[in-house]
mmCIF file as Biopython writes it, N, C-alpha, C and O atoms, coordinates in Angstrom:
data_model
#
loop_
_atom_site.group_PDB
_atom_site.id
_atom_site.type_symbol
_atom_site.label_atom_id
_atom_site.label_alt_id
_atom_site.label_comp_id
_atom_site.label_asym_id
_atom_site.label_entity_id
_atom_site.label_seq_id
_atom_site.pdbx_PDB_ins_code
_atom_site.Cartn_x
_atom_site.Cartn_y
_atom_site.Cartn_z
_atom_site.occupancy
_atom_site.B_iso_or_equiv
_atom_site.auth_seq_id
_atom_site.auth_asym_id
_atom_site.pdbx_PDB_model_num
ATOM 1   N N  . UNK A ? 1  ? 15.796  -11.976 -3.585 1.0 0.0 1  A 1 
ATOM 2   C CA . UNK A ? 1  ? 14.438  -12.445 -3.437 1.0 0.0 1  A 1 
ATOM 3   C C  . UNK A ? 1  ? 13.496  -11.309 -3.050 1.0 0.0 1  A 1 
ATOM 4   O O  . UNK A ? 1  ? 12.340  -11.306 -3.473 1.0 0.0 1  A 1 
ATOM 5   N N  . UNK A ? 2  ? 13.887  -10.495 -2.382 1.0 0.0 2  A 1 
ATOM 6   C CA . UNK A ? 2  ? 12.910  -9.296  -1.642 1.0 0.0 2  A 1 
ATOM 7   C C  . UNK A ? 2  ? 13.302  -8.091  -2.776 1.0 0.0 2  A 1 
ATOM 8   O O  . UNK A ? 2  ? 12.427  -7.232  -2.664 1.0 0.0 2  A 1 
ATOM 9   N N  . UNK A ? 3  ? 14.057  -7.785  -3.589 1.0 0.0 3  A 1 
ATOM 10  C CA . UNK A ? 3  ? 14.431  -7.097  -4.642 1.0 0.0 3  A 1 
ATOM 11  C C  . UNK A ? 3  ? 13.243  -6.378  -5.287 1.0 0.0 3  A 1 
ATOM 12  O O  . UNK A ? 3  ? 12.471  -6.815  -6.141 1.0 0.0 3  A 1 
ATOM 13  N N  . UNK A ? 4  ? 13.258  -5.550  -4.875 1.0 0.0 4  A 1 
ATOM 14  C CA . UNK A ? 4  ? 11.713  -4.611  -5.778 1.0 0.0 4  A 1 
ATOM 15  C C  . UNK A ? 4  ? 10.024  -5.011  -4.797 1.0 0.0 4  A 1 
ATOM 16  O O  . UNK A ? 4  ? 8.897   -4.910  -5.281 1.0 0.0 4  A 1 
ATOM 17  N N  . UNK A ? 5  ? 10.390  -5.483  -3.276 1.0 0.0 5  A 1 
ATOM 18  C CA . UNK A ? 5  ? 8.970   -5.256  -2.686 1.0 0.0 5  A 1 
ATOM 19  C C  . UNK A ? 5  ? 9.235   -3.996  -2.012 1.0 0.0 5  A 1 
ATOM 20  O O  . UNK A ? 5  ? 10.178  -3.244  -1.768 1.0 0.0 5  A 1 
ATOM 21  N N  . UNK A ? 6  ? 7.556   -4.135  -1.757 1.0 0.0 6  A 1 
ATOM 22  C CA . UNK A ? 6  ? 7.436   -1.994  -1.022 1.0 0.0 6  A 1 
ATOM 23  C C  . UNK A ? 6  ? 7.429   -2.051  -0.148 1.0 0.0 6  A 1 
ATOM 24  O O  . UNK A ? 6  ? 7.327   -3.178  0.336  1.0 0.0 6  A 1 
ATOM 25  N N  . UNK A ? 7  ? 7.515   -1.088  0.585  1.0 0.0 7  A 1 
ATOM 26  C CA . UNK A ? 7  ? 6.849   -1.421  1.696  1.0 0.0 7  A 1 
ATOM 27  C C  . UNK A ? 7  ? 5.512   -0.872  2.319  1.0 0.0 7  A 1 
ATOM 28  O O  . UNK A ? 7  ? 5.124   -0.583  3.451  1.0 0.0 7  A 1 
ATOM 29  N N  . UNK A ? 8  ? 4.838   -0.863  0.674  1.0 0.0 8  A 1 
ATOM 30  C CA . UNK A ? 8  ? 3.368   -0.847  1.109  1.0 0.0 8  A 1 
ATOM 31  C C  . UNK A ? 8  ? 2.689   -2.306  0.907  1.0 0.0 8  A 1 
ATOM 32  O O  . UNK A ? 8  ? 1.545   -2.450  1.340  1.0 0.0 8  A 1 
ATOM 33  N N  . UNK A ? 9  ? 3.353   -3.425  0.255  1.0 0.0 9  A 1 
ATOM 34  C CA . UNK A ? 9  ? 3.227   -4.569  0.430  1.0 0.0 9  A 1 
ATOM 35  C C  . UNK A ? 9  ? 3.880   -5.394  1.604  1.0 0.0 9  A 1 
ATOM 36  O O  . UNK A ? 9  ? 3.300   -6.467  1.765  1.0 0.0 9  A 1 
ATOM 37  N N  . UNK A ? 10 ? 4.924   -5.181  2.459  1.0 0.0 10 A 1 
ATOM 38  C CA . UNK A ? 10 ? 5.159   -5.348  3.541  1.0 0.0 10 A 1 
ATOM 39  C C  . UNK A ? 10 ? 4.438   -5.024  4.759  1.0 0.0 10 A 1 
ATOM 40  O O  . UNK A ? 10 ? 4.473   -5.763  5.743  1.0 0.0 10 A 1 
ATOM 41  N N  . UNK A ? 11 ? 3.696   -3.791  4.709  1.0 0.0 11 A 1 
ATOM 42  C CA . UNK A ? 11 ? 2.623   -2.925  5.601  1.0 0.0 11 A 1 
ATOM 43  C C  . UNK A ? 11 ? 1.405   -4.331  5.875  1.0 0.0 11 A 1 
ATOM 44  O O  . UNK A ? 11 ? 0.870   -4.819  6.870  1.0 0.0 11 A 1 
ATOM 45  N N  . UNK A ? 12 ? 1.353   -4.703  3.798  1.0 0.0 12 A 1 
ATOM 46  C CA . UNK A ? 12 ? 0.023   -4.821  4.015  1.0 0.0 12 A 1 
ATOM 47  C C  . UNK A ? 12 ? -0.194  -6.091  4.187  1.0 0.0 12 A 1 
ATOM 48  O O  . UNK A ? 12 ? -1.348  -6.502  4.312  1.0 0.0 12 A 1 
ATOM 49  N N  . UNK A ? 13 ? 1.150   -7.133  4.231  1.0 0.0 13 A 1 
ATOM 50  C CA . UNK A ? 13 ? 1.320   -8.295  4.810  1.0 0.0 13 A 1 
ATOM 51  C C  . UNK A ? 13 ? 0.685   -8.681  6.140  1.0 0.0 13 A 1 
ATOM 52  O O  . UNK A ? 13 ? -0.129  -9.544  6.469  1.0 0.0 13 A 1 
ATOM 53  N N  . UNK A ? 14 ? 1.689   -7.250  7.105  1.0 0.0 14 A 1 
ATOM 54  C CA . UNK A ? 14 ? 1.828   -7.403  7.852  1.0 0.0 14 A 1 
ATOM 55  C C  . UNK A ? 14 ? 0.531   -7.059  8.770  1.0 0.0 14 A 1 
ATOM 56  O O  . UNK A ? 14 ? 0.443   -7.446  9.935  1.0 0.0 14 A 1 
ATOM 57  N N  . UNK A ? 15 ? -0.474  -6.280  8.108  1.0 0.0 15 A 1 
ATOM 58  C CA . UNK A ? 15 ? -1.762  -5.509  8.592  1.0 0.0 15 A 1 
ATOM 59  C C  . UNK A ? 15 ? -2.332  -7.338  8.647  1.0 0.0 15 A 1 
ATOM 60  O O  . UNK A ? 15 ? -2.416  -7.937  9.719  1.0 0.0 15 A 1 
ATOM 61  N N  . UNK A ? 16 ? -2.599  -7.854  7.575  1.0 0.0 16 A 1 
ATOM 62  C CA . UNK A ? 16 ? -3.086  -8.992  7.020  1.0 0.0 16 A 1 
ATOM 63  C C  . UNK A ? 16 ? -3.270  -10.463 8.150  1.0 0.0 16 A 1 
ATOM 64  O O  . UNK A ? 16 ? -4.159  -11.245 8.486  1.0 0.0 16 A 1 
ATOM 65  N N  . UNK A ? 17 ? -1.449  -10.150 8.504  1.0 0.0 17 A 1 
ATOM 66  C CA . UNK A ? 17 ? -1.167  -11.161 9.620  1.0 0.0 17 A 1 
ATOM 67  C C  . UNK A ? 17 ? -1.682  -11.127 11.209 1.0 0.0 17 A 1 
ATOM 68  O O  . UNK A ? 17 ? -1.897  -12.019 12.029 1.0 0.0 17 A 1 
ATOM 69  N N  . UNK A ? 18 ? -1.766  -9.826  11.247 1.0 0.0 18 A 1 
ATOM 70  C CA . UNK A ? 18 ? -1.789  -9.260  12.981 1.0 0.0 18 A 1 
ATOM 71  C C  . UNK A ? 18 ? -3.849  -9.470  12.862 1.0 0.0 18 A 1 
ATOM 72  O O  . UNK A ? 18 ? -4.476  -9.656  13.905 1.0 0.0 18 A 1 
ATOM 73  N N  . UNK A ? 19 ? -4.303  -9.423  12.018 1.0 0.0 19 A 1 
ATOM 74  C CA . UNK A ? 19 ? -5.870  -8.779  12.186 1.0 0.0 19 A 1 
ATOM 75  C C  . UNK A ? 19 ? -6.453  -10.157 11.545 1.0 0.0 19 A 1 
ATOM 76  O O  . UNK A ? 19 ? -7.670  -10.263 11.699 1.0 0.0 19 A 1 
ATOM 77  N N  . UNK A ? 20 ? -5.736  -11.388 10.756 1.0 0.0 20 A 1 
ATOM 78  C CA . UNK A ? 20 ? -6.075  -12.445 10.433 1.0 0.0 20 A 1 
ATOM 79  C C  . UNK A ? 20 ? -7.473  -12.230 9.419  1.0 0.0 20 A 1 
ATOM 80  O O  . UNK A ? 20 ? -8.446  -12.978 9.321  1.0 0.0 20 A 1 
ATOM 81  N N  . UNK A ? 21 ? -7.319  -11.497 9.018  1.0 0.0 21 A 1 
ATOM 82  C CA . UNK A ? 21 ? -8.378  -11.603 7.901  1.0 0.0 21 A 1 
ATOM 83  C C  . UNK A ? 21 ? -8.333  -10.016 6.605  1.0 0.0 21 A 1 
ATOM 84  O O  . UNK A ? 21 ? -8.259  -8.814  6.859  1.0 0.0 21 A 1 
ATOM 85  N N  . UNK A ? 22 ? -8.421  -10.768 5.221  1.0 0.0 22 A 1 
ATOM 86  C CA . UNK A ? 22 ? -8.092  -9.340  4.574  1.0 0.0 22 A 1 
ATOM 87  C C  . UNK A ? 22 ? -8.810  -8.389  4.969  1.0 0.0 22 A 1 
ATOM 88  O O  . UNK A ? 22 ? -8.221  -7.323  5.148  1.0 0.0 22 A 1 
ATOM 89  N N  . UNK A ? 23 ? -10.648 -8.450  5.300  1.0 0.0 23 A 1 
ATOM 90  C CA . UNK A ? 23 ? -11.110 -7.395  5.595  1.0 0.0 23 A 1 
ATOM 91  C C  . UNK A ? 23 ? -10.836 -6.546  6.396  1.0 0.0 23 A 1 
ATOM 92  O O  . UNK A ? 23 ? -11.196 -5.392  6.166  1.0 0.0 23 A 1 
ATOM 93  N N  . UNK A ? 24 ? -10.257 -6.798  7.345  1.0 0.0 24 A 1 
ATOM 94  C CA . UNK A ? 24 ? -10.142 -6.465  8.825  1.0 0.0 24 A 1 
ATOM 95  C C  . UNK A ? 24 ? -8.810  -5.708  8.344  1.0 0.0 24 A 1 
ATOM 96  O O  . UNK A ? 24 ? -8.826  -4.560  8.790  1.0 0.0 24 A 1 
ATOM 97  N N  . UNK A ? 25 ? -7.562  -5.996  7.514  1.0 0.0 25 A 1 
ATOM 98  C CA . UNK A ? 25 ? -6.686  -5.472  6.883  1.0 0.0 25 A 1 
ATOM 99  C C  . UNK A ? 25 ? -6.622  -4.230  6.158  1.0 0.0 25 A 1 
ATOM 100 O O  . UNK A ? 25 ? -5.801  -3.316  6.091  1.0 0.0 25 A 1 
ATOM 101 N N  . UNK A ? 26 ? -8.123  -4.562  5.458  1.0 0.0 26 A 1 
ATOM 102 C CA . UNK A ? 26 ? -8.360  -3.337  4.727  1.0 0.0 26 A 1 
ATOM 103 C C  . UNK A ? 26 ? -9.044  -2.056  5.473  1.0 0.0 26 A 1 
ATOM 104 O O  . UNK A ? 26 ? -8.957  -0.907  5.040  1.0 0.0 26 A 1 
ATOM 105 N N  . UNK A ? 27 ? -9.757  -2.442  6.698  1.0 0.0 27 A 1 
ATOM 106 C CA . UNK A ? 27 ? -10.241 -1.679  7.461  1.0 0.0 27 A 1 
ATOM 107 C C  . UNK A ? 27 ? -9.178  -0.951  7.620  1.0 0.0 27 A 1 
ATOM 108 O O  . UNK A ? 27 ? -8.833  0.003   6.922  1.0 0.0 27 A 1 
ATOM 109 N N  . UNK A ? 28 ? -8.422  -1.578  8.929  1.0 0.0 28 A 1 
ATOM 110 C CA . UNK A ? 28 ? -6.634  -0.922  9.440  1.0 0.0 28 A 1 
ATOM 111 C C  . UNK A ? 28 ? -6.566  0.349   8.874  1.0 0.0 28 A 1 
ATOM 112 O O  . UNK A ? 28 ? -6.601  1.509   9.284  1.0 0.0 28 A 1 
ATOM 113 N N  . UNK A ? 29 ? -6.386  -0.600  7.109  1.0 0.0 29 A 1 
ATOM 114 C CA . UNK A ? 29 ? -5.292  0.552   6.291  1.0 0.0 29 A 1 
ATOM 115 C C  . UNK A ? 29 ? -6.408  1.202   5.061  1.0 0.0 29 A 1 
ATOM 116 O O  . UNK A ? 29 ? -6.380  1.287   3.833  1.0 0.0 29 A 1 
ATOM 117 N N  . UNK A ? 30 ? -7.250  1.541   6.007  1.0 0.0 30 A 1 
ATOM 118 C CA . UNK A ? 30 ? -8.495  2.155   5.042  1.0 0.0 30 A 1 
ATOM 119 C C  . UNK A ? 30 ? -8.201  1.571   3.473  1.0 0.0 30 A 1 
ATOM 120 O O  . UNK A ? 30 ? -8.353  2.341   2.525  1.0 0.0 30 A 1 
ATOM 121 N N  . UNK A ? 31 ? -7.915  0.634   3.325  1.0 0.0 31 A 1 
ATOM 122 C CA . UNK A ? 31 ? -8.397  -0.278  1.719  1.0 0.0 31 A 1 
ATOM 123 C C  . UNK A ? 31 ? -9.783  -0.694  1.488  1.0 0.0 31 A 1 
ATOM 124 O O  . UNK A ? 31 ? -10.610 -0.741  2.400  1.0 0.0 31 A 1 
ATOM 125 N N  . UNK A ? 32 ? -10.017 -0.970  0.368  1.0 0.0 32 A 1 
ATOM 126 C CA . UNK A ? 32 ? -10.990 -1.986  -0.118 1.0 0.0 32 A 1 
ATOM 127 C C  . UNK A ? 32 ? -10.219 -3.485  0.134  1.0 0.0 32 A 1 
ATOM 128 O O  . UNK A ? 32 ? -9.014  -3.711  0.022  1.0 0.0 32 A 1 
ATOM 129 N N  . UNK A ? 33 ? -11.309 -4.443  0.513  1.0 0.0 33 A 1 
ATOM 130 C CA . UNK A ? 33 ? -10.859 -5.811  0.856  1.0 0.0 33 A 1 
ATOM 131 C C  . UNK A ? 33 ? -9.707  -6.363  -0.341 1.0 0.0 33 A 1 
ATOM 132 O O  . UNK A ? 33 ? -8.638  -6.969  -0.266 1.0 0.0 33 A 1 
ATOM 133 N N  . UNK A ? 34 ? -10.573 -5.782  -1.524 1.0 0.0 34 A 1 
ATOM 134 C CA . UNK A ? 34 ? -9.969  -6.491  -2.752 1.0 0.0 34 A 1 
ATOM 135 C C  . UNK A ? 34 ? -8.513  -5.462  -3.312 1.0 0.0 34 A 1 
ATOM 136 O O  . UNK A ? 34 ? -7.976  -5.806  -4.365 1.0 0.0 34 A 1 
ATOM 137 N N  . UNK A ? 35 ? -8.220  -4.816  -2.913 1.0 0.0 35 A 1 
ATOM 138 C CA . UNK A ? 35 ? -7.144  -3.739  -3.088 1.0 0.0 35 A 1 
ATOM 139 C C  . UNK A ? 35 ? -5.990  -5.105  -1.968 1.0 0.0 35 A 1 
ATOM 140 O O  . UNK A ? 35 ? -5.071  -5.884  -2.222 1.0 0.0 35 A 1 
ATOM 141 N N  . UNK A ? 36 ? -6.697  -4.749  -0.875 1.0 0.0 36 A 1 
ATOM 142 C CA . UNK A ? 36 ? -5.317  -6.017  0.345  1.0 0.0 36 A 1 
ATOM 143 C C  . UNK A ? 36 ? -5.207  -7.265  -0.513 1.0 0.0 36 A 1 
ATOM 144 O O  . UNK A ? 36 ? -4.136  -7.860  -0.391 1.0 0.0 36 A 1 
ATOM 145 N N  . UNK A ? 37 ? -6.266  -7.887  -1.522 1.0 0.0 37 A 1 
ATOM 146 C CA . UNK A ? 37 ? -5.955  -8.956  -1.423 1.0 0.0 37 A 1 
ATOM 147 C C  . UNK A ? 37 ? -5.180  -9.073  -3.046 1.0 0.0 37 A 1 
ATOM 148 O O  . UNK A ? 37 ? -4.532  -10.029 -3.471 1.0 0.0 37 A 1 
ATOM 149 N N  . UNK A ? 38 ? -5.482  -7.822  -3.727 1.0 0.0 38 A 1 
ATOM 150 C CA . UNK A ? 38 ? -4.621  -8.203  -5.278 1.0 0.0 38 A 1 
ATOM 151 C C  . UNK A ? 38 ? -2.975  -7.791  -4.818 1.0 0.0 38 A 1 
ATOM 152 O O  . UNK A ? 38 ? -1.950  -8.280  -5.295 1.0 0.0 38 A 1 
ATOM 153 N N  . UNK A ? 39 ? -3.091  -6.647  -3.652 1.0 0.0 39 A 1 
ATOM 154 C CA . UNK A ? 39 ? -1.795  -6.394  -3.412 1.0 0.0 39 A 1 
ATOM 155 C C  . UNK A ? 39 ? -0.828  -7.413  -2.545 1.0 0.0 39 A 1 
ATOM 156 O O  . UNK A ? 39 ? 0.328   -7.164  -2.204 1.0 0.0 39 A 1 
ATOM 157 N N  . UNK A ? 40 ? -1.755  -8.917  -2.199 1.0 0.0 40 A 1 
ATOM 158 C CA . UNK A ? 40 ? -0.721  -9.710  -1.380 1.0 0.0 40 A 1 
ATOM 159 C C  . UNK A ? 40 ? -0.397  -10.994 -2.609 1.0 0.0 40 A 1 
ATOM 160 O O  . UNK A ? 40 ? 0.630   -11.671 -2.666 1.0 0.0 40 A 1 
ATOM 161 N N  . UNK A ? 41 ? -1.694  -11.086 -3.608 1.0 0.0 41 A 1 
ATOM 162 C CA . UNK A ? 41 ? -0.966  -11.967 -4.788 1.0 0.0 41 A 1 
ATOM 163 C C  . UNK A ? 41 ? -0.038  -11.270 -5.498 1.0 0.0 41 A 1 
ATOM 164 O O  . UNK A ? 41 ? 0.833   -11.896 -6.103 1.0 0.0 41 A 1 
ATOM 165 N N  . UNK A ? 42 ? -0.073  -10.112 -5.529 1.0 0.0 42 A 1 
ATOM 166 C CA . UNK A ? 42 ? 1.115   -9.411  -6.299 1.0 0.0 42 A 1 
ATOM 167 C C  . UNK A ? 42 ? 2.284   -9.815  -5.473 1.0 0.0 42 A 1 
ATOM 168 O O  . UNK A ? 42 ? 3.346   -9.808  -6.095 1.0 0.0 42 A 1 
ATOM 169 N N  . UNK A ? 43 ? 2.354   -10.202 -4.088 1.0 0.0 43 A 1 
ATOM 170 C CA . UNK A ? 43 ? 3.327   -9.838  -3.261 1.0 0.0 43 A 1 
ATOM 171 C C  . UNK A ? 43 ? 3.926   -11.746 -3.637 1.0 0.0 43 A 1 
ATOM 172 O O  . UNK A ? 43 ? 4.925   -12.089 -4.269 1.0 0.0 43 A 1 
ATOM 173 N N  . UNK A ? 44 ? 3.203   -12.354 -3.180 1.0 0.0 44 A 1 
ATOM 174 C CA . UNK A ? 44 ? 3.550   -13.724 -3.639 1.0 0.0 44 A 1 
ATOM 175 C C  . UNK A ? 44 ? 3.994   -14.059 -4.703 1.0 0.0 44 A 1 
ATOM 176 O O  . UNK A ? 44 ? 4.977   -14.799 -4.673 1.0 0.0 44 A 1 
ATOM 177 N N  . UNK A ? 45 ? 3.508   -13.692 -5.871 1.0 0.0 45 A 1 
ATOM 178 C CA . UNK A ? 45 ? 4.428   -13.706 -7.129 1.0 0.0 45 A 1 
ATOM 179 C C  . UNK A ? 45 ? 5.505   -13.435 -7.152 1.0 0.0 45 A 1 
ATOM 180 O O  . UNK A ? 45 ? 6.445   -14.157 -7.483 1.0 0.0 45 A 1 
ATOM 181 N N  . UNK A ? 46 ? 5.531   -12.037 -6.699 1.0 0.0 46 A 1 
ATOM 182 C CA . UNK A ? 46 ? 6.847   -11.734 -6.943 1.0 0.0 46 A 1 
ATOM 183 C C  . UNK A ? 46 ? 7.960   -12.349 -6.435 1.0 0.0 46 A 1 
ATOM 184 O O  . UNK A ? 46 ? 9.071   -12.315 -6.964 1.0 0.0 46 A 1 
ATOM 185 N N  . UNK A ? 47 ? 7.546   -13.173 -4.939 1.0 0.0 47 A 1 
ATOM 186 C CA . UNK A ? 47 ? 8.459   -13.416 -4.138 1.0 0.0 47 A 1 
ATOM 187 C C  . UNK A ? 47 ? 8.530   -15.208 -4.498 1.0 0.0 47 A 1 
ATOM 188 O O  . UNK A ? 47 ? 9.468   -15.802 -3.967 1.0 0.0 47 A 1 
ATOM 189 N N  . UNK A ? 48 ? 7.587   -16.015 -5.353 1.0 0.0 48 A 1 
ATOM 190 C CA . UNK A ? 48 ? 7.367   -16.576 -5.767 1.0 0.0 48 A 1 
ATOM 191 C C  . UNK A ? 48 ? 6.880   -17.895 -4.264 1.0 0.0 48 A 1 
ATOM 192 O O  . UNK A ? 48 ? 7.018   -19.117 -4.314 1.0 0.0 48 A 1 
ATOM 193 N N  . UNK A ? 49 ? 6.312   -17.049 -3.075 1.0 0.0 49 A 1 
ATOM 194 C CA . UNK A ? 49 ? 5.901   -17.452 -2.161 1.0 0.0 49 A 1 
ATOM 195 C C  . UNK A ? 49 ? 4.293   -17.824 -1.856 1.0 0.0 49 A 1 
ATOM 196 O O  . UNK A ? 49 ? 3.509   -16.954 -2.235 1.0 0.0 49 A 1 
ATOM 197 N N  . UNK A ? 50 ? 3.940   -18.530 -1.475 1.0 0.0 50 A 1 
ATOM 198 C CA . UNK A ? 50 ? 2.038   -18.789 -0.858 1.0 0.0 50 A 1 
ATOM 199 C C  . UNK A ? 50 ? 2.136   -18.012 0.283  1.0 0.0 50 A 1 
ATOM 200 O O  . UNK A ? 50 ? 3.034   -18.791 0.603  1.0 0.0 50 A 1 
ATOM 201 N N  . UNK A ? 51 ? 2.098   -17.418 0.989  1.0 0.0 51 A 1 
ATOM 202 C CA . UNK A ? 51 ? 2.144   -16.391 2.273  1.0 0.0 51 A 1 
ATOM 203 C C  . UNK A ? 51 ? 0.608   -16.961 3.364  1.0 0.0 51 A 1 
ATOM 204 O O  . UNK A ? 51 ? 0.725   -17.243 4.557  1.0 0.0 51 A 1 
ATOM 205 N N  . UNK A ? 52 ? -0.448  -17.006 2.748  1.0 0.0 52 A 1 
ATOM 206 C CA . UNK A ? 52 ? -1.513  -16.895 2.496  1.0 0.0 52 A 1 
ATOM 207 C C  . UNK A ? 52 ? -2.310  -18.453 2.175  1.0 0.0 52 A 1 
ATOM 208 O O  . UNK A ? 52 ? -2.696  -18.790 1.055  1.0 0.0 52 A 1 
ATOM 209 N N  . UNK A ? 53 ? -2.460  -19.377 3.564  1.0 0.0 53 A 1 
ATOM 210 C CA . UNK A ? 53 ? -3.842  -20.698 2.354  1.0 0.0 53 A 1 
ATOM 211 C C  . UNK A ? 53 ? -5.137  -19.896 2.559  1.0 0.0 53 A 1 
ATOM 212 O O  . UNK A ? 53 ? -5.698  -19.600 3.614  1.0 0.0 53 A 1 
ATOM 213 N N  . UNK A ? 54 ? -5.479  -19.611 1.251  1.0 0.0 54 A 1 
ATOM 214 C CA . UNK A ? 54 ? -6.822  -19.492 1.257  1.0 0.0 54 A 1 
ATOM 215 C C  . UNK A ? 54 ? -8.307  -20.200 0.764  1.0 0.0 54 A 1 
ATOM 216 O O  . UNK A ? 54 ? -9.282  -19.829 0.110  1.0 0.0 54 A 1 
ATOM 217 N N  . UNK A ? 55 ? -7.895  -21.399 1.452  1.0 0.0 55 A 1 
ATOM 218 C CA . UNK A ? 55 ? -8.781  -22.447 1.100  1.0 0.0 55 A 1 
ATOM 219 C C  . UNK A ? 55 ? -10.126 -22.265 2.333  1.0 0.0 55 A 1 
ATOM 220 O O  . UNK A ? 55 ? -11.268 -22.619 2.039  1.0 0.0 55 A 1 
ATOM 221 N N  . UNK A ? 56 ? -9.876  -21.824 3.358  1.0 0.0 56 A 1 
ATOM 222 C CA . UNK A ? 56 ? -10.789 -21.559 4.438  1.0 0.0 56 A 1 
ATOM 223 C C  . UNK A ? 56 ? -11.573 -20.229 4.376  1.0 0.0 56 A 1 
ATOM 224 O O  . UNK A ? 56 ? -11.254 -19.461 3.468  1.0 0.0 56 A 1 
ATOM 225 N N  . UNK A ? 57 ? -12.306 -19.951 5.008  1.0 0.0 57 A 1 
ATOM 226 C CA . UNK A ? 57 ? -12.911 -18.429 5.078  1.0 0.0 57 A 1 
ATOM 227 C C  . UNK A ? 57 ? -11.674 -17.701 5.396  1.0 0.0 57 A 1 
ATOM 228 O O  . UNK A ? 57 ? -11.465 -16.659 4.775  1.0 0.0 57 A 1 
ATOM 229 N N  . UNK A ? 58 ? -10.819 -18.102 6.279  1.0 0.0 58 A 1 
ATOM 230 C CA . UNK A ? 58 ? -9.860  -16.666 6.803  1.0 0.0 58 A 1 
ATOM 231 C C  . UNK A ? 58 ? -8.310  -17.542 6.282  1.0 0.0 58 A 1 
ATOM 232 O O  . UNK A ? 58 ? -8.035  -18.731 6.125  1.0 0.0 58 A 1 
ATOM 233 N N  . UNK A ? 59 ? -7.712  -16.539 6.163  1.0 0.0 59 A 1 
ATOM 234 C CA . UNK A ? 59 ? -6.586  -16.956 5.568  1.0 0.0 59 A 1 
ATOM 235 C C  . UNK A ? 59 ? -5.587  -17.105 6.421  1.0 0.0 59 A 1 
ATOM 236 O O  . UNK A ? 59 ? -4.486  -17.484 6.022  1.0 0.0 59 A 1 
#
């Protein structure tokens, strides 16, 4: 199941989780908001997981 993640998608999970919001993620890890957030649907696909509701302002 974890077979081929990075661990710059693990980083950026984990930036994601601790700071509760992608921006604040992307700050962290000097990203663009939208860089954290194509790299955590990439991460869900692959893992074929929702990690992430983003039905609210913060995820």
């Amino acid at each position: 199941m974890l077979d081929g993640v990075s661990m710059d998608q693990l980083r950026t999970f984990i930036a994601a989780a601790d700071e509760g919001s992608f921006s604040a993620a992307g700050r962290r890890l000097r990203r663009a908001q939208s860089v954290v957030s194509q790299t955590l649907a990439n991460l869900e696909g692959q893992i074929n997981v929702q990690l992430f509701d983003r039905s609210s302002r913060y995820p």
